[in-house]
gemmi code that builds the backbone of each chain (N, CA, C; Angstrom):
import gemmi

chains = {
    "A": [
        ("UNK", (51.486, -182.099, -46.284), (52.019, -181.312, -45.174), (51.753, -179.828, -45.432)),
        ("UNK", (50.944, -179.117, -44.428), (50.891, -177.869, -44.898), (51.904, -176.878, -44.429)),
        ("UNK", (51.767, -175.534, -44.383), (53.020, -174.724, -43.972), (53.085, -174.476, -42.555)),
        ("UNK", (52.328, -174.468, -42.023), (52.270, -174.473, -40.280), (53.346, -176.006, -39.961)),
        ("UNK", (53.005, -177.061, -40.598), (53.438, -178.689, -40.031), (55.045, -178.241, -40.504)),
        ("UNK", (54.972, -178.004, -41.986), (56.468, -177.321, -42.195), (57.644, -176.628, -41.419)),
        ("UNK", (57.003, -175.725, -40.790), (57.210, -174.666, -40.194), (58.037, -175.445, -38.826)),
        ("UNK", (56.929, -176.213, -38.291), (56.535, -177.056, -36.789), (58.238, -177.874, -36.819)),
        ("UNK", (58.343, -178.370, -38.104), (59.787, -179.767, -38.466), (60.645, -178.461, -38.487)),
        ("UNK", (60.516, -177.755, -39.176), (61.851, -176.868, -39.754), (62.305, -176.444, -37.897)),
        ("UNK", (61.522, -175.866, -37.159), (61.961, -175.516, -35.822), (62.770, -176.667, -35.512)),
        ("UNK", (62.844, -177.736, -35.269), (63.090, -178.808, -34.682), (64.524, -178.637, -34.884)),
        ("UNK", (64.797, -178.453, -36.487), (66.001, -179.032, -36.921), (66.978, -177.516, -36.461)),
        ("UNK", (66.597, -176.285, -36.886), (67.288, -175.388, -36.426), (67.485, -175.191, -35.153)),
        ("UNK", (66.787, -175.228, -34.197), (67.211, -175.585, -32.768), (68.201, -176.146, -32.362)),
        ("UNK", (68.791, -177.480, -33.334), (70.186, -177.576, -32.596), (71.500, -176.622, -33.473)),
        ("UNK", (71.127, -175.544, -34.239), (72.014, -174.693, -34.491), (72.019, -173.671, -33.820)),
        ("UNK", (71.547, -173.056, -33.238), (71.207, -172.234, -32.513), (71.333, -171.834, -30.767)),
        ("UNK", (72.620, -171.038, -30.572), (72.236, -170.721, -29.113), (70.991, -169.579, -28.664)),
        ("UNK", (70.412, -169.157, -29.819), (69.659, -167.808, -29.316), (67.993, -168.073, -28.984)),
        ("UNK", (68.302, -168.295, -27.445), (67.144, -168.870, -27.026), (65.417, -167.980, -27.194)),
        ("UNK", (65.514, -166.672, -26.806), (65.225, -165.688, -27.216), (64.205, -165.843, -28.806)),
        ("UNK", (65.052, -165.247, -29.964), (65.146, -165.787, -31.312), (64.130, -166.829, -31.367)),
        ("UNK", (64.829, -167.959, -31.030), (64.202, -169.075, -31.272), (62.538, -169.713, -31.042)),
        ("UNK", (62.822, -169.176, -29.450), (61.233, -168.814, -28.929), (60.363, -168.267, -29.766)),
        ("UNK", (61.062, -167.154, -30.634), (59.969, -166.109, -31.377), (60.065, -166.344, -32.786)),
        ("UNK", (60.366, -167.864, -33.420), (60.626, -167.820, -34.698), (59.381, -167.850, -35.599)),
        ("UNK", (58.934, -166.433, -36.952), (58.286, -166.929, -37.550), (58.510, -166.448, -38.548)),
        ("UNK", (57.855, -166.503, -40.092), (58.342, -166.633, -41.116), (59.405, -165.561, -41.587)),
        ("UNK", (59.676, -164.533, -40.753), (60.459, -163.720, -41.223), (61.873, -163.697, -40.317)),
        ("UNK", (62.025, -164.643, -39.728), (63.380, -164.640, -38.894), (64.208, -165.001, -39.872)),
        ("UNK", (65.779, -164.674, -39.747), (66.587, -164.652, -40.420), (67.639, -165.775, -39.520)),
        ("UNK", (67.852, -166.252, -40.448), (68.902, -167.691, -40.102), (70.042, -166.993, -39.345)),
        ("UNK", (71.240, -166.144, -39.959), (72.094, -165.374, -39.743), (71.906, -164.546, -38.533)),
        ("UNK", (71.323, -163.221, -39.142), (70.944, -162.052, -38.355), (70.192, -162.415, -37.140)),
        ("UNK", (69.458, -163.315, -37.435), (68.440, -163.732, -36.098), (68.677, -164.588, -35.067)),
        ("UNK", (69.160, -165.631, -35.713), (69.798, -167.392, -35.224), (71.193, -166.867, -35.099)),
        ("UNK", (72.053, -165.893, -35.536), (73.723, -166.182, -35.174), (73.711, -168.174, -35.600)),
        ("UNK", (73.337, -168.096, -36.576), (74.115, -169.537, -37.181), (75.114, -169.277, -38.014)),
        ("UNK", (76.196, -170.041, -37.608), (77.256, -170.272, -37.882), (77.039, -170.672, -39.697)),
        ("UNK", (77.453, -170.327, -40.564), (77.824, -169.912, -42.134), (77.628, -172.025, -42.719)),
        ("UNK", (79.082, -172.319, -41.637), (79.223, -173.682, -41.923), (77.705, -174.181, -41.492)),
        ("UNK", (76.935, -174.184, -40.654), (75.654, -175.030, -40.273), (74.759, -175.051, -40.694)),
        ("UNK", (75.031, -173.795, -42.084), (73.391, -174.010, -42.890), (73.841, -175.065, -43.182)),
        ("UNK", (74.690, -175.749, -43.938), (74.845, -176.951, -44.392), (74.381, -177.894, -44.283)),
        ("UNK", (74.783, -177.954, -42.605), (74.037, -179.141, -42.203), (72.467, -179.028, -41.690)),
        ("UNK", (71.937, -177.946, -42.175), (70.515, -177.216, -42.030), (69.926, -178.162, -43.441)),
        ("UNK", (70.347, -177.308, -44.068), (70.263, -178.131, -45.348), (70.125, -180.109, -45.852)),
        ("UNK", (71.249, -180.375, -44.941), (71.455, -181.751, -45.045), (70.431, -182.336, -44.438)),
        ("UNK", (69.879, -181.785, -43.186), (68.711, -182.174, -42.058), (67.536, -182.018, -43.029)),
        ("UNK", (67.477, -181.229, -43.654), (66.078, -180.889, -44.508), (65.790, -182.174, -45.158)),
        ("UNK", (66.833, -182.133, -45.699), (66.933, -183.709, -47.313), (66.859, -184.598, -46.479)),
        ("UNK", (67.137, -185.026, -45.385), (66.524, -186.384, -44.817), (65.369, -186.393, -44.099)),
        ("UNK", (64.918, -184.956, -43.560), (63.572, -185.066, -42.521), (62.586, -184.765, -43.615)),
        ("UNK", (62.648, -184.650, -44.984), (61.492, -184.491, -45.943), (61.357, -185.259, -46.808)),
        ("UNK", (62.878, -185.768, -47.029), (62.917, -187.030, -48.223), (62.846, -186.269, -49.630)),
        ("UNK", (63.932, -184.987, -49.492), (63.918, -184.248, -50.864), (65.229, -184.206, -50.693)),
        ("UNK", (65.596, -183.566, -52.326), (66.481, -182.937, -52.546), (66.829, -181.911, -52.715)),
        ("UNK", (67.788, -180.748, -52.329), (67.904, -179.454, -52.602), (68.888, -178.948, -53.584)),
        ("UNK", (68.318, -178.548, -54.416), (69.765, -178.373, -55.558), (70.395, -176.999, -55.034)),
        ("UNK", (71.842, -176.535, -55.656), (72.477, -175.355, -55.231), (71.638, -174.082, -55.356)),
        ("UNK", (70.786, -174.083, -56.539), (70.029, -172.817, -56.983), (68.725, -172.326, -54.996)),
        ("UNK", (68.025, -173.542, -55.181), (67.306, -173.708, -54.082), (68.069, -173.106, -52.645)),
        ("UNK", (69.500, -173.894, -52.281), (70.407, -173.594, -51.122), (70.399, -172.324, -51.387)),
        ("UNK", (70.480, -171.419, -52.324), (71.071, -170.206, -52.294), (70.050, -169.111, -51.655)),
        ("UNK", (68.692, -169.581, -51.794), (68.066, -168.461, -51.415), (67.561, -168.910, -49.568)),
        ("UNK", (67.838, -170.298, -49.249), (67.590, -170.610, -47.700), (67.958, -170.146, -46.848)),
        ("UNK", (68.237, -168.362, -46.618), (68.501, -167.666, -45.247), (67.778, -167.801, -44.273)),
        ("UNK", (66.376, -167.706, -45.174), (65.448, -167.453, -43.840), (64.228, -168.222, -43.618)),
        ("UNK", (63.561, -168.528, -42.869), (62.347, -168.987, -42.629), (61.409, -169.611, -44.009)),
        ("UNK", (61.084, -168.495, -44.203), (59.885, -168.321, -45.088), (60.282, -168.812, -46.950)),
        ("UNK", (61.978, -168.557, -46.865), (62.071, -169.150, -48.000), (62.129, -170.510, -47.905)),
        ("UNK", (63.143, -170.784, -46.511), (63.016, -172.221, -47.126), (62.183, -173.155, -46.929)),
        ("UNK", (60.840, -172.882, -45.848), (59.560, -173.359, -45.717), (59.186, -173.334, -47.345)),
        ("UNK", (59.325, -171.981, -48.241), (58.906, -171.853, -49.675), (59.745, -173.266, -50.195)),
        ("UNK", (60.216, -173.361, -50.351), (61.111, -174.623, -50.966), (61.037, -175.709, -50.687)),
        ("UNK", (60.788, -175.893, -49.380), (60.138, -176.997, -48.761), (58.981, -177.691, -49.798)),
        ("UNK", (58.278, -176.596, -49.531), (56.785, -177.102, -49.869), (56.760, -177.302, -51.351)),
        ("UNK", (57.669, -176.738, -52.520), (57.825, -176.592, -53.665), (58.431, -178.336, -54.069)),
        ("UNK", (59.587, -178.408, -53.261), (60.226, -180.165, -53.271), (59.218, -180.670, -53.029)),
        ("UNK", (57.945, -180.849, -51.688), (57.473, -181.510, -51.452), (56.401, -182.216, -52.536)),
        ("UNK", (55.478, -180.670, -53.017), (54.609, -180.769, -54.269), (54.596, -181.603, -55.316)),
        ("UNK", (56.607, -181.501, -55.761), (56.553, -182.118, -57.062), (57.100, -183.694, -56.654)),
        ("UNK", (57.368, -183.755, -55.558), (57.396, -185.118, -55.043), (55.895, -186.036, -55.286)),
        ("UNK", (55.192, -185.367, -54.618), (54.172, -186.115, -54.883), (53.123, -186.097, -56.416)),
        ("UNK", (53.866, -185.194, -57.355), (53.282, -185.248, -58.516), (53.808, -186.142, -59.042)),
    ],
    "B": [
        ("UNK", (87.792, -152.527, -51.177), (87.097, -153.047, -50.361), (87.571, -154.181, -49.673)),
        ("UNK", (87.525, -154.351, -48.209), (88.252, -155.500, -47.937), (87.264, -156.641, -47.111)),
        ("UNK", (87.656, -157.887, -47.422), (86.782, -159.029, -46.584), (88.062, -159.551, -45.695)),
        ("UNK", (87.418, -160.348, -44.697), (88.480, -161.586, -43.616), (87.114, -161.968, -43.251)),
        ("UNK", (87.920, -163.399, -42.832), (87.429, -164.623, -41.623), (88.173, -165.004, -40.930)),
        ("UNK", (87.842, -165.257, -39.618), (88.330, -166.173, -38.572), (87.384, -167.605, -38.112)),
        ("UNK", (88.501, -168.629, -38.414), (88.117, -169.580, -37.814), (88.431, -170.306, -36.495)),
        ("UNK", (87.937, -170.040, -35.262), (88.157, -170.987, -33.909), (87.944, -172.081, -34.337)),
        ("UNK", (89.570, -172.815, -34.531), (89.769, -174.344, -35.034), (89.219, -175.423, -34.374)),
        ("UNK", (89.383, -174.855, -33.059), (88.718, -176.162, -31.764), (87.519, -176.079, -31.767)),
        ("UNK", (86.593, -174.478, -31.824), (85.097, -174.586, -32.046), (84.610, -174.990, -33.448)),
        ("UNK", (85.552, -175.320, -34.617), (84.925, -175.810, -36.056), (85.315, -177.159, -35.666)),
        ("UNK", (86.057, -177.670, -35.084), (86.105, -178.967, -34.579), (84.740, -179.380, -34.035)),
        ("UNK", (84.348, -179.407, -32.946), (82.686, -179.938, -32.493), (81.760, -179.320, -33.058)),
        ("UNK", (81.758, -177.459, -34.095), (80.352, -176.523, -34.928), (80.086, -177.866, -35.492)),
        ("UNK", (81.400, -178.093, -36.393), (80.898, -179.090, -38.257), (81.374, -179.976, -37.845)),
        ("UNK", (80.503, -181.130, -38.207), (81.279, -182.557, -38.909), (81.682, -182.469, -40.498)),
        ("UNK", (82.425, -182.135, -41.089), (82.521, -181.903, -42.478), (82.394, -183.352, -43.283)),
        ("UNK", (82.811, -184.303, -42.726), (82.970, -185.298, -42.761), (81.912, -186.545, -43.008)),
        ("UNK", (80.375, -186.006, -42.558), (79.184, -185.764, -42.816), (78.575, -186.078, -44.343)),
        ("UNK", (77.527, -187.488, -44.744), (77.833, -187.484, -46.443), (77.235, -186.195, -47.032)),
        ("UNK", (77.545, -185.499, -47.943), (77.036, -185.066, -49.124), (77.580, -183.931, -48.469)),
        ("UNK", (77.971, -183.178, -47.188), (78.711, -182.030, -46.820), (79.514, -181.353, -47.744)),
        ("UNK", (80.242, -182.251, -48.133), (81.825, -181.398, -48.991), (80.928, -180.736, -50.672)),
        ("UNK", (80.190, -182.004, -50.978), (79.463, -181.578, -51.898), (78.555, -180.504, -52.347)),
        ("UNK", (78.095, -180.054, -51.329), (76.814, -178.932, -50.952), (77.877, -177.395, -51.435)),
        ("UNK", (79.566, -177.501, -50.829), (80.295, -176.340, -50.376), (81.492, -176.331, -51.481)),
        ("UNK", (81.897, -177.413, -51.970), (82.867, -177.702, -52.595), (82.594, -177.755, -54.218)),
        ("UNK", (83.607, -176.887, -55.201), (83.734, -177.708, -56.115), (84.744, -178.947, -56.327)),
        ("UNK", (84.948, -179.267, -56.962), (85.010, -180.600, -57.534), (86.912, -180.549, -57.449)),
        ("UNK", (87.061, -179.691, -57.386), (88.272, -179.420, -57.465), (88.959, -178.754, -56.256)),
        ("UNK", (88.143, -178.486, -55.535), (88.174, -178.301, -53.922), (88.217, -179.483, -53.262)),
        ("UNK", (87.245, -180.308, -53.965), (86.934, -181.902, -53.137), (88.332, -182.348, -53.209)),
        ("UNK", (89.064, -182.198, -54.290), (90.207, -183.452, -54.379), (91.211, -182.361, -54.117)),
        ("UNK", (91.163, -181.443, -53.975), (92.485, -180.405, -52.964), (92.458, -181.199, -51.235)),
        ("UNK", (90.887, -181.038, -50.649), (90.643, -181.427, -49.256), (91.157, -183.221, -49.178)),
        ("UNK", (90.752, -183.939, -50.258), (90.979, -185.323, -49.835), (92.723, -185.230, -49.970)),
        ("UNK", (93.269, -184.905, -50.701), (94.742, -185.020, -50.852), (95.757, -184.662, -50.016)),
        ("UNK", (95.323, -184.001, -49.029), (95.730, -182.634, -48.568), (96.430, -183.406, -47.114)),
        ("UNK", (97.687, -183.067, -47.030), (98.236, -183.671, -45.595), (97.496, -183.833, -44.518)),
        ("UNK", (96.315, -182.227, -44.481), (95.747, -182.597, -43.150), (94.232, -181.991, -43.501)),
        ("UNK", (93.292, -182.778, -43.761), (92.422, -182.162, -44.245), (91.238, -181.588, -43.735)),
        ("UNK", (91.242, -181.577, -42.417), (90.679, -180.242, -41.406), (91.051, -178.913, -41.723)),
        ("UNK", (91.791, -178.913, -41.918), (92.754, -177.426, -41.901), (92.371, -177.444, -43.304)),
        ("UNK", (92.647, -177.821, -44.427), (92.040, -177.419, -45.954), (90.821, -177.314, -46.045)),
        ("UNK", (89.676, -177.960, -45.034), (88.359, -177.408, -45.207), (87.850, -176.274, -44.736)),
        ("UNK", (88.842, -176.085, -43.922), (88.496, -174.268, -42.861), (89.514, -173.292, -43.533)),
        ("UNK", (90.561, -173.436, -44.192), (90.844, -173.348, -44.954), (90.508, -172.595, -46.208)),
        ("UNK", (89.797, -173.350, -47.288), (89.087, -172.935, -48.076), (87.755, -172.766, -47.963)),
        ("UNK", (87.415, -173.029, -46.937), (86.346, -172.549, -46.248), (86.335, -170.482, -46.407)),
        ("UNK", (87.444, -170.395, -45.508), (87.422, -168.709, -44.561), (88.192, -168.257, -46.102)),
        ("UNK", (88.661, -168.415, -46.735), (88.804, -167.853, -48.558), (87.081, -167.477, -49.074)),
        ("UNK", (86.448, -168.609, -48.948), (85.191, -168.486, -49.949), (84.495, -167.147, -48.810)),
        ("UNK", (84.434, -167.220, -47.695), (84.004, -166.361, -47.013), (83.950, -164.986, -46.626)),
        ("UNK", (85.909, -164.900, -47.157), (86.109, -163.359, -46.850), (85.538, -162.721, -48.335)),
        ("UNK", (85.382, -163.806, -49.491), (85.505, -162.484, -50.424), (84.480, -162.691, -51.019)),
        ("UNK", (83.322, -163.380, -50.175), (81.654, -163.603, -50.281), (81.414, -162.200, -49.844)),
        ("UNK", (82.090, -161.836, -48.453), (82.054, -160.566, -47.976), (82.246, -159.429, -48.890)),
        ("UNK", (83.006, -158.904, -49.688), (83.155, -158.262, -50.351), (82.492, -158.473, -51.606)),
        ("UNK", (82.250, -159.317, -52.382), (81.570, -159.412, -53.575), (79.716, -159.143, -52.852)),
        ("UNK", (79.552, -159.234, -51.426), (78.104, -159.144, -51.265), (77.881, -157.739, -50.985)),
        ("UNK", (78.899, -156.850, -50.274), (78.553, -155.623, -50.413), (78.857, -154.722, -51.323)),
        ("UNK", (79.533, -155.640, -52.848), (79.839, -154.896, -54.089), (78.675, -154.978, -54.560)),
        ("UNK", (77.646, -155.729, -54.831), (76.718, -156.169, -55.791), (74.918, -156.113, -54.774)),
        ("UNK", (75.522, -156.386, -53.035), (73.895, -156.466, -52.872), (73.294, -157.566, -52.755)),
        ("UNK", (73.876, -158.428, -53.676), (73.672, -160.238, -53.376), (73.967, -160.696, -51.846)),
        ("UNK", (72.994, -161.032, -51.537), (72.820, -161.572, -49.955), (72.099, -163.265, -50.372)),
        ("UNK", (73.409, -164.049, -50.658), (72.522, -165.552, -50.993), (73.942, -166.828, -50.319)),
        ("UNK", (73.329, -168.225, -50.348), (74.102, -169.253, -49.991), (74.615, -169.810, -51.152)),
        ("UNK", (75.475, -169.826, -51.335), (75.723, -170.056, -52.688), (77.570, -170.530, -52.933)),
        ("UNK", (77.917, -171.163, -51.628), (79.624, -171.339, -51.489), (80.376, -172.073, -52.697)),
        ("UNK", (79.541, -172.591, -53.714), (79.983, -173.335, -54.617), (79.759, -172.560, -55.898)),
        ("UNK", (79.298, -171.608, -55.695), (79.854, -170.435, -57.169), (80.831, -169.848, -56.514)),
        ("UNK", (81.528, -169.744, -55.482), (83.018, -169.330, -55.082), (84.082, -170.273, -55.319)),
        ("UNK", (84.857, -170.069, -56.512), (85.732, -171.491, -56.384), (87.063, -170.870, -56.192)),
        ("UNK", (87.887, -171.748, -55.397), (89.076, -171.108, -54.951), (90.588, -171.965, -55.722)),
        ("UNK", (91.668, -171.189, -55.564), (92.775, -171.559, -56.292), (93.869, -171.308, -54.799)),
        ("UNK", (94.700, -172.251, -54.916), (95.708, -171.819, -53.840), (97.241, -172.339, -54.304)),
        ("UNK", (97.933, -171.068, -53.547), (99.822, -170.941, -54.134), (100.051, -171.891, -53.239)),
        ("UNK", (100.850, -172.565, -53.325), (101.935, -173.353, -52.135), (103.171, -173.028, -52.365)),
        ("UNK", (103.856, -172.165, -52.964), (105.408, -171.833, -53.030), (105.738, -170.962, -52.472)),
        ("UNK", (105.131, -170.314, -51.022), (105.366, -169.886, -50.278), (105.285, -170.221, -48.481)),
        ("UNK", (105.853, -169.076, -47.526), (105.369, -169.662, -46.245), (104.142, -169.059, -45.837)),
        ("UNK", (103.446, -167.808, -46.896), (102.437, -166.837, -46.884), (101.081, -167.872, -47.740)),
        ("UNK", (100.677, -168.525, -46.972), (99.392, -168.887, -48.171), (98.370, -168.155, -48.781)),
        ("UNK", (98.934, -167.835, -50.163), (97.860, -166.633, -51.007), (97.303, -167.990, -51.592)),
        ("UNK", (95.831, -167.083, -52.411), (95.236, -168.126, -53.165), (94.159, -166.752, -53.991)),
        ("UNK", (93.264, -167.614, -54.862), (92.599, -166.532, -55.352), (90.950, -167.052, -55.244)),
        ("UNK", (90.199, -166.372, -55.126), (88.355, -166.510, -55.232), (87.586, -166.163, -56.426)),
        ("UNK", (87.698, -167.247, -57.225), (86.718, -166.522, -58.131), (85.027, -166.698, -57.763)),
        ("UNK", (84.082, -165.231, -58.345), (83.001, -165.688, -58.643), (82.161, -164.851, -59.703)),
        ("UNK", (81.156, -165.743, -60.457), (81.067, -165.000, -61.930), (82.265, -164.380, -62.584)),
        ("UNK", (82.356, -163.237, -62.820), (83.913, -162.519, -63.523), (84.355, -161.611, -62.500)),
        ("UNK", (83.999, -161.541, -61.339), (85.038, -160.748, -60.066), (85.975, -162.022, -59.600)),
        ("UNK", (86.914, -161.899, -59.836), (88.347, -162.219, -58.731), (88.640, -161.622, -57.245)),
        ("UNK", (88.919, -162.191, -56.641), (89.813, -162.027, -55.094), (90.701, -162.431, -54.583)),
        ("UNK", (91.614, -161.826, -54.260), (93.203, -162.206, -53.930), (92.821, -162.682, -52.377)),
        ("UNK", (93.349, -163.677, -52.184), (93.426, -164.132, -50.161), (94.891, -164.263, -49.973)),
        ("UNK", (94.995, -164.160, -48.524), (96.156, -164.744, -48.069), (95.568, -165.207, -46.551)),
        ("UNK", (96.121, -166.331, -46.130), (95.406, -166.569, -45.053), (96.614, -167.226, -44.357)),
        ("UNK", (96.509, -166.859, -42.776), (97.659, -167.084, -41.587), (97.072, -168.346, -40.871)),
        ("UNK", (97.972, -169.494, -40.695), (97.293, -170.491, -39.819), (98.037, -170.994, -39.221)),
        ("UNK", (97.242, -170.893, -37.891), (97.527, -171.043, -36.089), (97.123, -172.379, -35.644)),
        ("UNK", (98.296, -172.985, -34.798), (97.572, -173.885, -34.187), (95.909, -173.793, -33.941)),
        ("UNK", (95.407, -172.752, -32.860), (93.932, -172.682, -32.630), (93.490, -171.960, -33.543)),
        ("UNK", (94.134, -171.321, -33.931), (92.765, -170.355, -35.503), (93.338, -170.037, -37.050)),
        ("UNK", (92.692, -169.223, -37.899), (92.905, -169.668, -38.966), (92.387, -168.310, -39.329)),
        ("UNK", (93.030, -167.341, -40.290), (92.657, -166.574, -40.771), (92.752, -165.772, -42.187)),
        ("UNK", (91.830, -165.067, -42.624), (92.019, -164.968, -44.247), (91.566, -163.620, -44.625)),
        ("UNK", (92.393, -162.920, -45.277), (91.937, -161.522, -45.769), (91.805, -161.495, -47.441)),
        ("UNK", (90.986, -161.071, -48.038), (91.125, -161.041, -48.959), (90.728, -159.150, -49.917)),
        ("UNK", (90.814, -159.378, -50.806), (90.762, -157.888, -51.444), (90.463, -158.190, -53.094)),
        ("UNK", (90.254, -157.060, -53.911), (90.177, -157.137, -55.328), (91.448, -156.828, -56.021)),
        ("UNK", (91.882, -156.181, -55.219), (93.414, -155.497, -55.528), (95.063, -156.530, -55.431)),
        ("UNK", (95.377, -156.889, -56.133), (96.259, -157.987, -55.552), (97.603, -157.034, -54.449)),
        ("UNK", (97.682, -155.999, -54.737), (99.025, -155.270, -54.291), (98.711, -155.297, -52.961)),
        ("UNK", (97.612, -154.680, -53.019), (96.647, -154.247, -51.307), (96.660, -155.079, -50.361)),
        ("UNK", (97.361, -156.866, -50.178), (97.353, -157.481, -49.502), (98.241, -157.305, -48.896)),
        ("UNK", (99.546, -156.531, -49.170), (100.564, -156.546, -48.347), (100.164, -155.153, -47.181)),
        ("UNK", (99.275, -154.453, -47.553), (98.854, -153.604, -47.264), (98.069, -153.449, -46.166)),
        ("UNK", (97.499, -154.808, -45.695), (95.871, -154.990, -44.732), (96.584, -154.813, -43.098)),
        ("UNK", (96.117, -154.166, -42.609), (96.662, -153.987, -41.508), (95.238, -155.179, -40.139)),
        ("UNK", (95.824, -155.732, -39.656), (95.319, -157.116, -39.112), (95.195, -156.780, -37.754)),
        ("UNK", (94.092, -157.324, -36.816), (94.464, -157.275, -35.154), (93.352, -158.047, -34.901)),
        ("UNK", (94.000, -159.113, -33.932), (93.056, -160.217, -33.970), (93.405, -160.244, -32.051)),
        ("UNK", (91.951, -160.894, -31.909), (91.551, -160.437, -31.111), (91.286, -161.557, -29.581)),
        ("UNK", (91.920, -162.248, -28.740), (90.807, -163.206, -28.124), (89.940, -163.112, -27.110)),
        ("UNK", (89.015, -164.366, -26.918), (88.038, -163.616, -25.960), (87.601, -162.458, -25.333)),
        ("UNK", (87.046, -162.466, -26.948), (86.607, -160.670, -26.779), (85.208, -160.578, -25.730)),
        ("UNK", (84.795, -161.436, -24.766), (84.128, -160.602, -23.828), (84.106, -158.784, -22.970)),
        ("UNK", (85.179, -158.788, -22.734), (85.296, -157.562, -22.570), (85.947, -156.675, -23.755)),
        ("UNK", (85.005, -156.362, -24.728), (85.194, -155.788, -25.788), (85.156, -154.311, -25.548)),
        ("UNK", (85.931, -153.207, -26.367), (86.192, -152.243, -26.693), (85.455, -151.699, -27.657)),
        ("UNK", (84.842, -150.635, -28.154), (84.163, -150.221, -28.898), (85.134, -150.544, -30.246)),
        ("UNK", (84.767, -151.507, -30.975), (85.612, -151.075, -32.027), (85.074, -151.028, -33.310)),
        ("UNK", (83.856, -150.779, -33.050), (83.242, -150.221, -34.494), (83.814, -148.937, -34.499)),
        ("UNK", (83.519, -148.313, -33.447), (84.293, -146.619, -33.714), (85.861, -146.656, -34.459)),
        ("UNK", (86.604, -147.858, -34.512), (87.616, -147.568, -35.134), (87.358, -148.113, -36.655)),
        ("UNK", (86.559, -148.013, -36.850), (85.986, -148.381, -38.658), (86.502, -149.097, -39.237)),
        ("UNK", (86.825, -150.433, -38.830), (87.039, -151.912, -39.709), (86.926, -151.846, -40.731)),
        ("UNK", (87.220, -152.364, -41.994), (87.119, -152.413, -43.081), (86.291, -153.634, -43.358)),
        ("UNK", (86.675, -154.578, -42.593), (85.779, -155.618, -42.539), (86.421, -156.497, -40.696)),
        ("UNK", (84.928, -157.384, -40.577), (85.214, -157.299, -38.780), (84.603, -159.183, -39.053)),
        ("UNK", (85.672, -160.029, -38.421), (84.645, -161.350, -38.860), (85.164, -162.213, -36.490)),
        ("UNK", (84.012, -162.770, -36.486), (83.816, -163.276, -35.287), (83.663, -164.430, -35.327)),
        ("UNK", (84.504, -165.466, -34.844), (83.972, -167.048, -34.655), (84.588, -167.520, -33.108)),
        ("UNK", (83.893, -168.173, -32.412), (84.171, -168.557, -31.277), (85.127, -167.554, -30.450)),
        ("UNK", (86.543, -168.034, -29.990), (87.139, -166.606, -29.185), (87.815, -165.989, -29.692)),
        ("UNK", (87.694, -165.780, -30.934), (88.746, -164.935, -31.731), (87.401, -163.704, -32.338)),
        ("UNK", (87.957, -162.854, -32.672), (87.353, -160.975, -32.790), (88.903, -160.842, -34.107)),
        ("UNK", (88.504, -160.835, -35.580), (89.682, -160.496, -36.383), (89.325, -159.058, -37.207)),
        ("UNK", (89.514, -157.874, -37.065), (89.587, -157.101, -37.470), (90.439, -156.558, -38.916)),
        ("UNK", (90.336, -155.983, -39.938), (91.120, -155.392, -40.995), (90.838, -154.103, -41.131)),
        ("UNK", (92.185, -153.589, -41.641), (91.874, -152.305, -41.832), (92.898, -151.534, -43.206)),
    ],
}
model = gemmi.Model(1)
for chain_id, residues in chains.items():
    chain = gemmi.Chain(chain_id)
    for i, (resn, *xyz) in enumerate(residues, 1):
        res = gemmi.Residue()
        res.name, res.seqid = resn, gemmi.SeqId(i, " ")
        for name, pos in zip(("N", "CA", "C"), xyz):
            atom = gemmi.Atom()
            atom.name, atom.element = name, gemmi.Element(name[0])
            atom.pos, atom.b_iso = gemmi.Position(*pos), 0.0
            res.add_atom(atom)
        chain.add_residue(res)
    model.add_chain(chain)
structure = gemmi.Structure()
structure.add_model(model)
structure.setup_entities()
């Protein structure tokens, strides 16, 4: 999966956190979950939780901590994904 | 320095399913988990210790600069020998004193570094703040927004 296909799933799942239609329309690697999305604190969570089942990884706390925005957690994405398949 | 949260109980009702597997786990320590399962009503202990880890995320993020997700290096402690629910936030070696007010519809939590300073926080909470007032001009100390509640400290 490269980072564009990444990118393509990760929209999917943040969309149902999100009222900011706007935002959303214009999401790319530098949008901010918070500042950008107005997502609610509690819904990274389940941002998070959506990840681990639509990739078939796991995210440890260290990983969660840096998933504000786009581009990191596409970065993390692709980092779980890698050593998955190693 | 001061942090708060407000939680719209009826909008954390349909936001989160907390209830959700591996949820409590992601947010909770271990000792949070078995505060929430024990707990007479355990909606209210997850928003709860929820808006604790939150207000004084607030303050430990504009002490230090740390802008990260990280609700489970916040672990919380809570008094019950009162009708005032204080509790405390630790994270790394900063402490935070909370006290948090809870409403049928909302839920709220101030916290500080100072333990004295809690009697001190001057509060105004706010609803359906659509027709809002400038109130950055009155310089919040800290300003937290969830559904129709606007909770201000000062």
């Amino acid at each position: 999966m490269n980072k564009e296909e990444i990118i393509d799933t990760l929209k999917t799942i943040i969309e149902l956190y999100s009222e900011e239609a706007t935002a959303l329309a214009h999401i790319d690697e530098n949008t901010d979950f918070i500042h950008d999305l107005k997502i609610n604190s509690a819904n990274l969570v389940d941002i998070v939780l959506d990840i681990e089942e639509k990739f078939n990884i796991e995210i440890d706390n260290d990983s969660m901590a840096k998933m504000l925005t786009v581009k990191a957690t596409t970065e993390i994405i692709a980092q779980k994904l890698d050593a998955h398949a190693g | 320095m001061l942090g708060n949260d407000i939680v719209d109980l009826d909008l954390a009702k349909i936001q989160s399913n907390w209830r959700r597997k591996n949820y409590l786990n992601k947010i909770f320590t271990a000792e949070e988990q078995l505060m929430i399962v024990s707990a007479s009503n355990p909606d209210e202990m997850v928003w709860l210790l929820w808006s604790m880890k939150e207000s004084a995320y607030k303050i430990y993020n504009r002490k230090t600069g740390i802008r990260n997700f990280a609700p489970k290096s916040l672990s919380c402690t809570l008094s019950s020998n009162a009708d005032r629910i204080k509790g405390t936030v630790s994270i790394n070696n900063d402490i935070y004193f909370t006290q948090s007010e809870m409403r049928p519809s909302y839920l709220h939590t101030i916290a500080t570094p100072i333990y004295h300073q809690l009697a001190e926080i001057r509060i105004n909470i706010y609803q359906s703040p659509e027709n809002l007032f400038d109130y950055k001009s009155t310089k919040p100390g800290c300003v937290s927004h969830h559904g129709r509640y606007l909770a201000l400290v000062y």
